[in-house]
Biopython code that builds the backbone (N, CA, C, O; Angstrom):
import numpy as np
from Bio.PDB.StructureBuilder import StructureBuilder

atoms = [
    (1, "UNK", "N", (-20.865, 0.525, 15.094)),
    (1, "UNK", "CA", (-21.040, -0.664, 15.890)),
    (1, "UNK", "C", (-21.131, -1.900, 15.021)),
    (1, "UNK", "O", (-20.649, -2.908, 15.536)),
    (2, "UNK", "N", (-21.662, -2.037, 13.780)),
    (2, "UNK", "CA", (-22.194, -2.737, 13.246)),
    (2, "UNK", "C", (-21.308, -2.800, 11.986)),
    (2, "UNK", "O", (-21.621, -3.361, 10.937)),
    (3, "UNK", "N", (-20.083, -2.103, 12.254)),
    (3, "UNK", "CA", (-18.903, -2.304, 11.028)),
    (3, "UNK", "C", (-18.107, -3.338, 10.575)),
    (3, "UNK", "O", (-17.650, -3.675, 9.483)),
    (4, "UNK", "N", (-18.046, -3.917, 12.170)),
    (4, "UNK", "CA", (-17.431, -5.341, 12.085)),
    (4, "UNK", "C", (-17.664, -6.251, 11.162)),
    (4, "UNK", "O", (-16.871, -7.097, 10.749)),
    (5, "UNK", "N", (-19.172, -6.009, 10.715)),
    (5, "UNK", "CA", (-19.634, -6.969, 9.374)),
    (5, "UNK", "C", (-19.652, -6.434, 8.175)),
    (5, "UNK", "O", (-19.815, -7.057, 7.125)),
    (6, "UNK", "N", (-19.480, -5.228, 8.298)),
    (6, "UNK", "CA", (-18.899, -4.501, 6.584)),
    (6, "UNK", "C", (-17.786, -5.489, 6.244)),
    (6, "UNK", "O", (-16.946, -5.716, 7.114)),
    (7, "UNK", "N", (-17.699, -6.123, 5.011)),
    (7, "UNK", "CA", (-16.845, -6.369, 4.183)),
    (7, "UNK", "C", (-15.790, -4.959, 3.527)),
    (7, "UNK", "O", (-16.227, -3.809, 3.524)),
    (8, "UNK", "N", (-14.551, -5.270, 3.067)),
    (8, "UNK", "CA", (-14.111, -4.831, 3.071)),
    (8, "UNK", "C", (-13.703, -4.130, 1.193)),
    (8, "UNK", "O", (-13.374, -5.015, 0.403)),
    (9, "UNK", "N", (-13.736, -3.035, 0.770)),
    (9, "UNK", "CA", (-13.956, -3.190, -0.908)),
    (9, "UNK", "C", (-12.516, -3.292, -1.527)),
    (9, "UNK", "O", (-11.501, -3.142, -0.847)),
    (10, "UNK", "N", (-12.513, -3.530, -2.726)),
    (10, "UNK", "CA", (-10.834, -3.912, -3.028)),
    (10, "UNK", "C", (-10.121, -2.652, -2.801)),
    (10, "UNK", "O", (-9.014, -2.715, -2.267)),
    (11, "UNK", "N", (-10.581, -1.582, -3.118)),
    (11, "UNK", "CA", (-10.045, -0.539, -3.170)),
    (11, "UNK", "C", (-9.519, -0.123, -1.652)),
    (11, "UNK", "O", (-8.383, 0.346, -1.571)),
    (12, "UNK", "N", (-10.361, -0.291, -0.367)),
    (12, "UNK", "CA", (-9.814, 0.308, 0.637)),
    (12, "UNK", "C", (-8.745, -1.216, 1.588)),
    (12, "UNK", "O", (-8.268, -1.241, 2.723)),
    (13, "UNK", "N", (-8.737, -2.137, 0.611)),
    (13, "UNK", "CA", (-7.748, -3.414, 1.002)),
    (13, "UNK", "C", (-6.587, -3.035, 0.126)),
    (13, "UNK", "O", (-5.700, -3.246, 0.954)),
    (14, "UNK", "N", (-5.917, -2.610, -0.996)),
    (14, "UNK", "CA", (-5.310, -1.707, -2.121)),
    (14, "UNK", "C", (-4.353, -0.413, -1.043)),
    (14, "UNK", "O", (-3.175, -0.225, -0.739)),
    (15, "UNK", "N", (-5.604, 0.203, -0.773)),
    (15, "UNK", "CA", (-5.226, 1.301, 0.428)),
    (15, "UNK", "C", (-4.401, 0.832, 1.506)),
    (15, "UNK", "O", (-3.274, 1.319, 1.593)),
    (16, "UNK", "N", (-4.790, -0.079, 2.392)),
    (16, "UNK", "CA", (-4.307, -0.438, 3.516)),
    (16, "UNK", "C", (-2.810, -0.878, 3.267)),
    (16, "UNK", "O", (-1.947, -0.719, 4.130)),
    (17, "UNK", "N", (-2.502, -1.567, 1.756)),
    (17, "UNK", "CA", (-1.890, -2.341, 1.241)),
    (17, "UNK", "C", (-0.306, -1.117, 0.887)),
    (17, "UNK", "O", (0.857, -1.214, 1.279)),
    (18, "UNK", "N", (-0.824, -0.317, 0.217)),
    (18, "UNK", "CA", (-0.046, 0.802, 0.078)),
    (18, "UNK", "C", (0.502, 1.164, 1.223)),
    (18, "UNK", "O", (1.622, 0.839, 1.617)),
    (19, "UNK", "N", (-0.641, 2.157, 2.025)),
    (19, "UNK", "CA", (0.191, 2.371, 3.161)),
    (19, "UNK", "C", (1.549, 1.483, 4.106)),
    (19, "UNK", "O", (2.598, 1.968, 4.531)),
    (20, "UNK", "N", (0.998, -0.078, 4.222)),
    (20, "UNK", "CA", (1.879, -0.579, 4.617)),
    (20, "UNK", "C", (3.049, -0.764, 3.953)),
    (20, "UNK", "O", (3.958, -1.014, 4.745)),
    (21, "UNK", "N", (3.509, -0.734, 2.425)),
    (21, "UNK", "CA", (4.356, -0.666, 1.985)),
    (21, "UNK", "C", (5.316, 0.874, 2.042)),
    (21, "UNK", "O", (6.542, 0.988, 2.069)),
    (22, "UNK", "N", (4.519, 1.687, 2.046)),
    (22, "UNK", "CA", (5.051, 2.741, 1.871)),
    (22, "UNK", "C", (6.066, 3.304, 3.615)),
    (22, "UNK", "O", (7.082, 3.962, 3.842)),
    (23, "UNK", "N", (4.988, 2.535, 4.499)),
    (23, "UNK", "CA", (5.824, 2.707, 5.807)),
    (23, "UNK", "C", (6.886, 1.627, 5.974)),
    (23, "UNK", "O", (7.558, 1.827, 6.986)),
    (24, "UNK", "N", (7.311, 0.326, 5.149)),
    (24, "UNK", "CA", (8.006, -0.545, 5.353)),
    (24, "UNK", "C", (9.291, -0.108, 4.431)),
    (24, "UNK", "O", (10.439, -0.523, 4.593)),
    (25, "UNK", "N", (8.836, 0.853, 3.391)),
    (25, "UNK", "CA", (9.620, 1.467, 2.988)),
    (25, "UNK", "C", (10.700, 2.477, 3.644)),
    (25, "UNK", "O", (11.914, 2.394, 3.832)),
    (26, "UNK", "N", (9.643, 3.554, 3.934)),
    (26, "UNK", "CA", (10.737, 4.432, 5.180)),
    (26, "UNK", "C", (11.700, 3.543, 6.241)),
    (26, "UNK", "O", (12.896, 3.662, 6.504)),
    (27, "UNK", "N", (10.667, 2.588, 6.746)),
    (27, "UNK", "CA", (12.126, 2.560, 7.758)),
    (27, "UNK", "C", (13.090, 1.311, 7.070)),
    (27, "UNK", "O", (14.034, 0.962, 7.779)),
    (28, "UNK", "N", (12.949, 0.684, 5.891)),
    (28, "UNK", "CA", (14.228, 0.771, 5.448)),
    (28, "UNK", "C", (15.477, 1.732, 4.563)),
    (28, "UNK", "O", (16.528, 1.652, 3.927)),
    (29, "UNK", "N", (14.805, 2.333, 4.902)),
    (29, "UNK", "CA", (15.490, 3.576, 3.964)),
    (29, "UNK", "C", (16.975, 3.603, 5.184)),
    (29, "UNK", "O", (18.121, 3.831, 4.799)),
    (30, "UNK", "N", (16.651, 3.357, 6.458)),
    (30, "UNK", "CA", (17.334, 4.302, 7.229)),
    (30, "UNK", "C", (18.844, 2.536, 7.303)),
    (30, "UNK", "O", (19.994, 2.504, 7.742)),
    (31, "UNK", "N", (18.065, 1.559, 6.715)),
    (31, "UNK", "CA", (19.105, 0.507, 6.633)),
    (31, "UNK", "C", (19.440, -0.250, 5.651)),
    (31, "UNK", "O", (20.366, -1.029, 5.880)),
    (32, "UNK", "N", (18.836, -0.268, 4.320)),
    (32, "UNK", "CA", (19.129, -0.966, 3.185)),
    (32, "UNK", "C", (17.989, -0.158, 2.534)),
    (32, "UNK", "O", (16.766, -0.164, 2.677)),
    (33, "UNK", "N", (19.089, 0.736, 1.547)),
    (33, "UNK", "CA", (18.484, 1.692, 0.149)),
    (33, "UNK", "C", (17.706, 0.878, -0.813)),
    (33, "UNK", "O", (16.578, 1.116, -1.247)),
    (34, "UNK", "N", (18.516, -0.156, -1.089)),
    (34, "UNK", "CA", (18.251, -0.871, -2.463)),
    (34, "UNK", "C", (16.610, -1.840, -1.756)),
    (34, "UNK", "O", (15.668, -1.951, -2.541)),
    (35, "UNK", "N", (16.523, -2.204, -0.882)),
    (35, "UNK", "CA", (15.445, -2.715, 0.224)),
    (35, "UNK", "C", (14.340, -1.799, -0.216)),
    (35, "UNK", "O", (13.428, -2.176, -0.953)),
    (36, "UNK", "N", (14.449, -0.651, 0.234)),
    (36, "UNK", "CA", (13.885, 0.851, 0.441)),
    (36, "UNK", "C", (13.049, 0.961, -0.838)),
    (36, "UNK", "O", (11.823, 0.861, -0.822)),
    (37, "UNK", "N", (13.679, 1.145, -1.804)),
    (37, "UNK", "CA", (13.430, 1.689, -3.530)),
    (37, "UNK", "C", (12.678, 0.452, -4.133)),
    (37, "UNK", "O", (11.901, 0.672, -5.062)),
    (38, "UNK", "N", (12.891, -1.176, -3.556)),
    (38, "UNK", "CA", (12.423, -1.939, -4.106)),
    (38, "UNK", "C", (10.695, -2.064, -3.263)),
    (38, "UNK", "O", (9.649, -2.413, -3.811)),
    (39, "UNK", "N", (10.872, -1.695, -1.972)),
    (39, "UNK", "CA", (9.255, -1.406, -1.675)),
    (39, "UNK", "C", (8.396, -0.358, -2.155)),
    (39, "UNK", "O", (7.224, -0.431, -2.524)),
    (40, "UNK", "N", (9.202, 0.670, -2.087)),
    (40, "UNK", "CA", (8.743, 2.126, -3.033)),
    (40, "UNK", "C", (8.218, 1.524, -4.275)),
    (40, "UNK", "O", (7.026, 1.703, -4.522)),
    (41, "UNK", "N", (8.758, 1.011, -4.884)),
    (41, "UNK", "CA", (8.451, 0.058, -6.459)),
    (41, "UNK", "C", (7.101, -0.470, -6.441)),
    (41, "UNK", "O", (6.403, -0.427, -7.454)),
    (42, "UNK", "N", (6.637, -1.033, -5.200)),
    (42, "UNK", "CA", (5.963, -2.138, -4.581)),
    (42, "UNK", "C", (4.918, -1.290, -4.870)),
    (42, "UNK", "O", (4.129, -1.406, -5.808)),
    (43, "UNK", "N", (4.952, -0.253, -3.851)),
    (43, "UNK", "CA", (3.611, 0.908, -3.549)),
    (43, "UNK", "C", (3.740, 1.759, -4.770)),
    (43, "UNK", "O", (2.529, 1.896, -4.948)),
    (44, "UNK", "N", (4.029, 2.121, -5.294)),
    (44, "UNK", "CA", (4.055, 2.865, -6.656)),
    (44, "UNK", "C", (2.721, 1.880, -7.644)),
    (44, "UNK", "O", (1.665, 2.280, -8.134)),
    (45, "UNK", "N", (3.383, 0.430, -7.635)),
    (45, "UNK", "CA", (2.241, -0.553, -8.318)),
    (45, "UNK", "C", (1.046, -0.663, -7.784)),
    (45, "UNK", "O", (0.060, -0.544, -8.510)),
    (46, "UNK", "N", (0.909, -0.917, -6.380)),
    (46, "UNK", "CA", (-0.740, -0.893, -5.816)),
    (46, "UNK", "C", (-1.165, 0.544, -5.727)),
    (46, "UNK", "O", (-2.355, 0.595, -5.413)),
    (47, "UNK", "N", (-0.560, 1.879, -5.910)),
    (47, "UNK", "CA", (-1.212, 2.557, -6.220)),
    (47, "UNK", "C", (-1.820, 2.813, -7.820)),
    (47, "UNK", "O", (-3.004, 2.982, -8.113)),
    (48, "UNK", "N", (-0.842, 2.792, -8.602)),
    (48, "UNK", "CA", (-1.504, 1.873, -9.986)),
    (48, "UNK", "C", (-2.639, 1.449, -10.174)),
    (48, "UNK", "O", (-3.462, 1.979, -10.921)),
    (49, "UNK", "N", (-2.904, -0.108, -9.155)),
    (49, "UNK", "CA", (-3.751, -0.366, -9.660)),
    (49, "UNK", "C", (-5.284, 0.489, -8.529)),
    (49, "UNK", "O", (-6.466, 0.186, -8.685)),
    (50, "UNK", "N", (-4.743, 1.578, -7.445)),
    (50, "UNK", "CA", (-5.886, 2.091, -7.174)),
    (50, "UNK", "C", (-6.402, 2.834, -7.860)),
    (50, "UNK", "O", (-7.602, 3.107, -7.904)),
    (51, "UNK", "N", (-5.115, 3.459, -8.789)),
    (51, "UNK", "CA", (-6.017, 4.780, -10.095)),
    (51, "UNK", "C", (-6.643, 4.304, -10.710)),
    (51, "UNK", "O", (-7.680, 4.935, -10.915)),
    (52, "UNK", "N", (-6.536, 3.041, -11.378)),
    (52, "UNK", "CA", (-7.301, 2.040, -12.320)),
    (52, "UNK", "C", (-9.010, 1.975, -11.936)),
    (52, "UNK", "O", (-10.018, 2.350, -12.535)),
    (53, "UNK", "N", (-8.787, 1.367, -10.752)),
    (53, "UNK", "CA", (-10.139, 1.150, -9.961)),
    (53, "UNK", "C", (-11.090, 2.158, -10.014)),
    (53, "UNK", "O", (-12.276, 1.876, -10.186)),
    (54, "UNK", "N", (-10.680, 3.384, -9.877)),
    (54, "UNK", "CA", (-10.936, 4.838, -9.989)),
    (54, "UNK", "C", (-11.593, 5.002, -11.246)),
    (54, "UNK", "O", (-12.773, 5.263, -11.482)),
    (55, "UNK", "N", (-10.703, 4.820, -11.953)),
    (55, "UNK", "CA", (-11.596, 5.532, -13.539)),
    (55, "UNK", "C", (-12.017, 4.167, -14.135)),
    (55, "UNK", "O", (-12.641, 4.122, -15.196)),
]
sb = StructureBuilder()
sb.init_structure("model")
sb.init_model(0)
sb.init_chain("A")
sb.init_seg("    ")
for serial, (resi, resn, name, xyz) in enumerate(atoms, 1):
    if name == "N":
        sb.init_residue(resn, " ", resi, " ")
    sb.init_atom(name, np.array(xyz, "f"), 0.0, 1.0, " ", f" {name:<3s}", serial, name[0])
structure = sb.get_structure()
């Protein structure tokens, strides 16, 4: 109930961040490859920097 005022930590803004790349990825896959591979690129880096955060 009271989540609404949780702030949010870099790591699960990182997360959210990924995922959305990684799904903006798929569905260009199905219309521009080079589109596709350059978001893949994208999420490959913010996961990067989530391993970082990690250790």
């Amino acid at each position: 109930m009271f989540g609404i005022f949780k702030k949010k930590t870099q790591k699960e803004i990182l997360e959210n961040q990924y995922e959305k790349l990684l799904k903006e990825s798929y569905q260009l896959s199905t219309i521009n490859r080079t589109e596709s591979d350059a978001k893949a690129a994208e999420a490959d880096a913010v996961l990067k920097k989530i391993e970082d955060l990690e250790s």
